[in-house]
C-alpha positions as CSV (number, residue, x, y, z in Angstrom):
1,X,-11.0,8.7,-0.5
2,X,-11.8,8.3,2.9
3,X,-10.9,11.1,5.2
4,X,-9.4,8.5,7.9
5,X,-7.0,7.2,5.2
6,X,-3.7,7.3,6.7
7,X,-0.8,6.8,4.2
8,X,2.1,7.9,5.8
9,X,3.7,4.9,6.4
10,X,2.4,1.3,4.4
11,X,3.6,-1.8,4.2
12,X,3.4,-4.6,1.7
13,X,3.9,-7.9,3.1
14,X,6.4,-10.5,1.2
15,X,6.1,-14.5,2.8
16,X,3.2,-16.5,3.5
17,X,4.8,-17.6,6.8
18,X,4.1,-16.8,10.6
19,X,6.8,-14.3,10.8
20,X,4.9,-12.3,7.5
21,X,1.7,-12.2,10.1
22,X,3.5,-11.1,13.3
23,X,5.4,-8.6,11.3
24,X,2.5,-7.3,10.2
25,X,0.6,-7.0,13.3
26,X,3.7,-5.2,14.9
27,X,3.7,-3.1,12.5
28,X,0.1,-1.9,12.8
29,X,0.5,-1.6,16.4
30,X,3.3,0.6,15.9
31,X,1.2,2.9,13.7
32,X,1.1,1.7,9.8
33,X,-1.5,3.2,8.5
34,X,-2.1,0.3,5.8
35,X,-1.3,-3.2,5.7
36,X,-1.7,-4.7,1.7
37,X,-1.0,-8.0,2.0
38,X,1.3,-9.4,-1.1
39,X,1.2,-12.7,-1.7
40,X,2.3,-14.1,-5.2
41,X,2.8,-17.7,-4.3
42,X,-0.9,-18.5,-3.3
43,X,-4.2,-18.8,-5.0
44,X,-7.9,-19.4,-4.3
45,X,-8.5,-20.7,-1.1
46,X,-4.9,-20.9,0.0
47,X,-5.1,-16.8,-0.6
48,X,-8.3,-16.6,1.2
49,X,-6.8,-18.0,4.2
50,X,-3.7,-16.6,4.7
51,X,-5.3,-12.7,4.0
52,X,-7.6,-13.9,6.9
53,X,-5.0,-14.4,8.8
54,X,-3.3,-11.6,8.3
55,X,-6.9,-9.2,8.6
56,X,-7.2,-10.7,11.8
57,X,-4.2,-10.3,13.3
58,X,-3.5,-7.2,12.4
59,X,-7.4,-6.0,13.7
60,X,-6.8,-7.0,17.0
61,X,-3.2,-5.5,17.0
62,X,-4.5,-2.5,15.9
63,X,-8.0,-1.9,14.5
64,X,-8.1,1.3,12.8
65,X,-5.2,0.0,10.3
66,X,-6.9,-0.5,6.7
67,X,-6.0,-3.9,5.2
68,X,-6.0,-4.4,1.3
69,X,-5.2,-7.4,-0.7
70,X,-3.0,-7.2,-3.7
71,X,-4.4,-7.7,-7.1
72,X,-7.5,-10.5,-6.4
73,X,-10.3,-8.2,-6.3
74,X,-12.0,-11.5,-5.9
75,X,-10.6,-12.8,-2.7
76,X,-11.1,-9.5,-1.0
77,X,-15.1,-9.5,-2.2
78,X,-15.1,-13.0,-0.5
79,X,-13.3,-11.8,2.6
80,X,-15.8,-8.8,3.1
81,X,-18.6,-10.6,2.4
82,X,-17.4,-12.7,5.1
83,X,-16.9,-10.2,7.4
84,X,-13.5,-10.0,8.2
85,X,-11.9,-7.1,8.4
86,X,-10.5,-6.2,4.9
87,X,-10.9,-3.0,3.4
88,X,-10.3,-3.5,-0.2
89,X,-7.3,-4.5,-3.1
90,X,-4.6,-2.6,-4.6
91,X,-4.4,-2.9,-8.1
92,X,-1.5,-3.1,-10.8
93,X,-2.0,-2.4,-14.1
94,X,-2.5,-5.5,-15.8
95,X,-5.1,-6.4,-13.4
96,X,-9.0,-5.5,-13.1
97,X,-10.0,-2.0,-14.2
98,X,-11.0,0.3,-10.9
99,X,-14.6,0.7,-11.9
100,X,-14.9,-2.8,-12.2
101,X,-12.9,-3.5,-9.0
102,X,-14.8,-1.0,-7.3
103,X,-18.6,-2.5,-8.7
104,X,-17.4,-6.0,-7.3
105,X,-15.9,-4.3,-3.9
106,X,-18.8,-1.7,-3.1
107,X,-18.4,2.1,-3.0
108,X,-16.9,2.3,0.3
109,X,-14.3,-0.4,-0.6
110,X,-10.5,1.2,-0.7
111,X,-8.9,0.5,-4.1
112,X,-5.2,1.7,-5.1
113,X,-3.4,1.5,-8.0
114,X,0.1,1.4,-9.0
115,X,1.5,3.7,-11.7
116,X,5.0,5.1,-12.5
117,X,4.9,7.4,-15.3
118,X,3.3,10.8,-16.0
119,X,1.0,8.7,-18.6
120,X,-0.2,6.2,-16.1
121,X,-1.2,8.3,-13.6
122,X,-3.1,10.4,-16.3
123,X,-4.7,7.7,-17.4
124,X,-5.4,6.9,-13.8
125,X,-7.8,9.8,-13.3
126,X,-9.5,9.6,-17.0
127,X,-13.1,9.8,-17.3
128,X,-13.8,10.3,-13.3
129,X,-12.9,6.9,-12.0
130,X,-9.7,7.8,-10.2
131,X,-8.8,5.2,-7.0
132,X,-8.6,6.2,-3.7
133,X,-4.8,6.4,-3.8
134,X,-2.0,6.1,-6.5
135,X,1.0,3.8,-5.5
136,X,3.9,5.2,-7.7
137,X,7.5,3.9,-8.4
138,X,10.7,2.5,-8.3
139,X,11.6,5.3,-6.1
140,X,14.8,3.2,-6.5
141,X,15.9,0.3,-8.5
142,X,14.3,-2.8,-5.8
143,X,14.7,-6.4,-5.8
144,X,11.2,-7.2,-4.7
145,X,9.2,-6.1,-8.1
146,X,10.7,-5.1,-11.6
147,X,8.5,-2.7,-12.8
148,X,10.4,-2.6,-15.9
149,X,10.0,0.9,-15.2
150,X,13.2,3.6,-14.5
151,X,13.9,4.9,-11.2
152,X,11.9,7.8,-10.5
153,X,14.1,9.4,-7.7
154,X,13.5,12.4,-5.4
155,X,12.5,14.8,-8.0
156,X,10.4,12.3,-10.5
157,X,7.5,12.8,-7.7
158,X,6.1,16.1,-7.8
159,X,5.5,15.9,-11.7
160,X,3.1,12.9,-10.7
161,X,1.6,14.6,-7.3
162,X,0.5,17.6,-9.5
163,X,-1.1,15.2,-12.2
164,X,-3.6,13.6,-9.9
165,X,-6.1,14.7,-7.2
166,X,-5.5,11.0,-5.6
167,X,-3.2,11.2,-3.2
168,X,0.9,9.8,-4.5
169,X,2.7,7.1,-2.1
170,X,6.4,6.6,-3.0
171,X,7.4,2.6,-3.3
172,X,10.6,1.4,-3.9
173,X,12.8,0.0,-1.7
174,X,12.1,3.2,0.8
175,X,14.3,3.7,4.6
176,X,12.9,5.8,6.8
177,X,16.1,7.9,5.9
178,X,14.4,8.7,2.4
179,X,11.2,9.5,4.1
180,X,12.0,13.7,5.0
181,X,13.5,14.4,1.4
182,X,10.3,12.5,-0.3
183,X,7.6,14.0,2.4
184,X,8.2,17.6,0.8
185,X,7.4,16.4,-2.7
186,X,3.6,16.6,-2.1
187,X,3.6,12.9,-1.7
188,X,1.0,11.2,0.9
189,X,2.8,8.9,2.1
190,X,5.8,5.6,1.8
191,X,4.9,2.3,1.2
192,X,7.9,-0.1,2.4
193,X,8.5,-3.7,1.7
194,X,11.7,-4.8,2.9
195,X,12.9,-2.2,5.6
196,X,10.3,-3.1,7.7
197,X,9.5,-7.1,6.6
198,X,13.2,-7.8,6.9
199,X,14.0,-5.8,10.3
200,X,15.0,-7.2,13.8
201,X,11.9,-5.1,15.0
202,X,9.5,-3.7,12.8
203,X,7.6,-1.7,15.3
204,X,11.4,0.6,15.4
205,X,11.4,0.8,11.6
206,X,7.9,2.2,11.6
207,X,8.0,4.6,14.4
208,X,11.3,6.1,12.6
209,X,9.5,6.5,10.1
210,X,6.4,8.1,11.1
211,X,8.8,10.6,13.0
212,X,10.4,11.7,10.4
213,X,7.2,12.5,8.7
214,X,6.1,14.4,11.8
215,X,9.6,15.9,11.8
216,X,9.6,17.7,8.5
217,X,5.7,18.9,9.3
218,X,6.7,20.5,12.5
């Protein structure tokens, strides 16, 4: 993983609109370390085109924020091929295997990948080809994405942190207010979906929450 990987506070985009792309840029420029960019409606070209948007806006808001697209290994080849600024895909289960993700992307591409269970993130690390980071969860039951999975809570994390040299990042329907009791389970970081897509100002949400992760350091 590359040193400058900040997880501490990630967001997942939901919408294809213009309000999904100025979220996102305001929440780079209020420090998110990673913008993936979820978009289950769109295919193909119509993909292409909106993760461009997105990579762009969210470079000149902020340009150190990493950008990954979710689950089309394919349209993030295309995209850094084309030079935008896209850094690489996160990955769920049922979609492309890391090593082959990562021989499409290049070595220096960032790849995550969601898990949930003790046995996926094992399996995560098997035979060397661990991704740069592990996206775990529910942390709680969410509306956004039915894992089918259970809850994992406070206390499911640390079993997973200690299973994995890649760093953990909690998602789940996550508040800023869950972010000091989850910070001292080892974890990396908090990827959030609604608390900062749905807010009256993102830029808040994410400065609360990088706070409290600076909080429970100090």
């Amino acid at each position: 993983m590359s040193a400058d990987l900040d997880l501490r506070v990630y967001l997942v985009t939901s919408g294809i609109d213009d309000r999904t792309v100025e979220v996102a840029a305001r929440a780079a420029a209020a420090g998110v370390g990673i913008v993936q960019v979820r978009a289950k409606d769109l295919r193909g070209d119509a993909l292409f085109a909106f993760v461009a948007r997105v990579a762009e806006a969210v470079a000149t808001a902020a340009p150190g924020t990493t950008l990954l697209v979710d689950d089309d290994v394919e349209v993030a080849r295309r995209a850094r091929a084309e030079g935008l600024p896209v850094h690489g895909v996160h990955l769920g289960q049922d979609d492309l295997p890391v090593v082959l993700a990562r021989e499409a992307l290049g070595p220096d591409a960032i790849i995550g990948l969601t898990t949930g269970t003790l046995d996926l993130v094992r399996d995560s690390v098997a035979h060397g080809l661990s991704p740069d980071y592990i996206g775990a969860g529910p942390f709680r039951t969410t509306p956004t994405k039915d894992s089918g999975r259970p809850p994992l809570g406070v206390e499911g994390y640390p079993p997973l942190v200690a299973a994995t040299p890649a760093p953990v990042v909690a998602i789940g329907d996550i508040t800023p207010a869950d972010v000091p009791a989850l910070s001292r389970t080892g974890i990396a970081g908090v990827a959030m979906v609604r608390a900062i897509m749905t807010a009256e100002d993102p830029a808040a949400v994410v400065r609360e929450a990088l706070a409290a992760w600076e909080g429970v350091r100090a």
